[in-house]
C-alpha positions in Angstrom: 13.0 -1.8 5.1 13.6 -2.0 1.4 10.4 -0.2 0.1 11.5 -0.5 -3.3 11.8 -4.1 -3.7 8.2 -4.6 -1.3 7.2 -2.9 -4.6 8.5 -5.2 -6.8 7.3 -8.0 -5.0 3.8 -6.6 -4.3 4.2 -5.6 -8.6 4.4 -9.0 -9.2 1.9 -10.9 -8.4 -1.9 -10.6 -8.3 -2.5 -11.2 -4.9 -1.6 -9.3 -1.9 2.1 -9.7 -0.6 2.1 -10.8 2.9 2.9 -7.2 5.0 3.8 -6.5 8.6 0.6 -5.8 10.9 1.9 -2.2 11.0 3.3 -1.8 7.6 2.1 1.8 6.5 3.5 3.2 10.2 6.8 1.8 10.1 7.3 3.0 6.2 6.0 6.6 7.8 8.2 6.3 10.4 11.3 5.3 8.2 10.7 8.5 5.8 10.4 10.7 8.6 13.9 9.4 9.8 15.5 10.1 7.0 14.2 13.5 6.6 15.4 14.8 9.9 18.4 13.2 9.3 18.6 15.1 6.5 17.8 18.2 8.9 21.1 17.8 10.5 23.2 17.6 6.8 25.0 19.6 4.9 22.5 20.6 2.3 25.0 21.3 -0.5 26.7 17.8 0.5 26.7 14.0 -0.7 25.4 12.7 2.1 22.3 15.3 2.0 21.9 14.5 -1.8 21.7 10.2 -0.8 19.2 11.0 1.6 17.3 13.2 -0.8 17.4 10.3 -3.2 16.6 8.1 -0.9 13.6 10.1 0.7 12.3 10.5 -2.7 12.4 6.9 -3.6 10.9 5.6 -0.4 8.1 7.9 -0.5 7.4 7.1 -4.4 7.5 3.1 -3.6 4.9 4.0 -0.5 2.9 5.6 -2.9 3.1 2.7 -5.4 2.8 -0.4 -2.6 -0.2 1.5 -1.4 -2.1 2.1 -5.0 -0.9 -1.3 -6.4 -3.1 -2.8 -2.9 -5.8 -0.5 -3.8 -6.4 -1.9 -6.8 -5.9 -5.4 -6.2 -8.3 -4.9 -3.0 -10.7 -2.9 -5.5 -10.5 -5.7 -8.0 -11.0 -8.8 -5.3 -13.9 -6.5 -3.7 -15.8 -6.5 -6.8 -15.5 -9.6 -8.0 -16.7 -11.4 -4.4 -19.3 -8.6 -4.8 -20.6 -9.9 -8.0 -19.8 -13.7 -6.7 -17.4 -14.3 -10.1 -14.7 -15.2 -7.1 -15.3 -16.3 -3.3 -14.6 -13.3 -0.8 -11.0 -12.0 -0.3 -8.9 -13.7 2.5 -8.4 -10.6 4.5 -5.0 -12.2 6.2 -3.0 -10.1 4.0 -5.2 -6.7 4.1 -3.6 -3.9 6.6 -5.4 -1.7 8.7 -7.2 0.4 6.7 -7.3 -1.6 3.9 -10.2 -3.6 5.7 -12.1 -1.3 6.0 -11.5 -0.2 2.2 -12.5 -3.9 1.2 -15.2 -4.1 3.5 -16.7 -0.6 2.2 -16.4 -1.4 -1.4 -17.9 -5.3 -1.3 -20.9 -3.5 0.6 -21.6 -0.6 -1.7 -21.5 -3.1 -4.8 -23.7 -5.7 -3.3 -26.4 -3.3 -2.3 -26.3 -1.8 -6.3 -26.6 -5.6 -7.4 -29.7 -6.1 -5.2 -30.5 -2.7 -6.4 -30.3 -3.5 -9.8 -31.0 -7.6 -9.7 
């Protein structure tokens, strides 16, 4: 799985890219393949330095898919919240991530009663 270019993707558009069911385990899964493959390298060798790279890169895309859905999920929470846009379809929202939606729209329409 090309983590990279699931960043681009999810980078360039302002709703959620459509992800597998169990997205975040199998990008896990893939960076912990690559590191003890690395394990079994050379360390001084090419091959140790492409895995390197490409441990580095994957991890840095994870970290990027996962705060780019953060804040689109933040943003969508919010603005169903405050009714400016009707409630986020959840098809595209992976596993945690419902419960980070559901969390947020909560908090922010018991501060609006609150406040209302």
């Amino acid at each position: 799985m090309d983590l990279t270019k699931l960043l681009a993707l999810e980078k360039s558009s302002e709703k959620l890219q459509e992800l597998p069911e169990d997205f975040y385990t199998k990008a896990q899964k893939q960076i912990l393949e690559a590191k003890s493959e690395l394990i079994g390298t050379d360390s001084e060798g090419t091959e140790a330095e492409l895995l390197r790279w490409q441990i580095n890169s994957d991890q840095r895309a994870l970290a990027g898919i996962f705060n780019k859905r953060l804040s689109k999920i933040l943003k969508s929470a919010t603005a169903a919240a405050l009714k400016s846009e009707p409630k986020q379809d959840k098809n595209n929202l992976r596993g945690k991530e419902v419960k980070f939606y559901s969390s947020v729209y909560e908090a922010i329409r018991e501060a609006s009663k609150e406040i209302q």
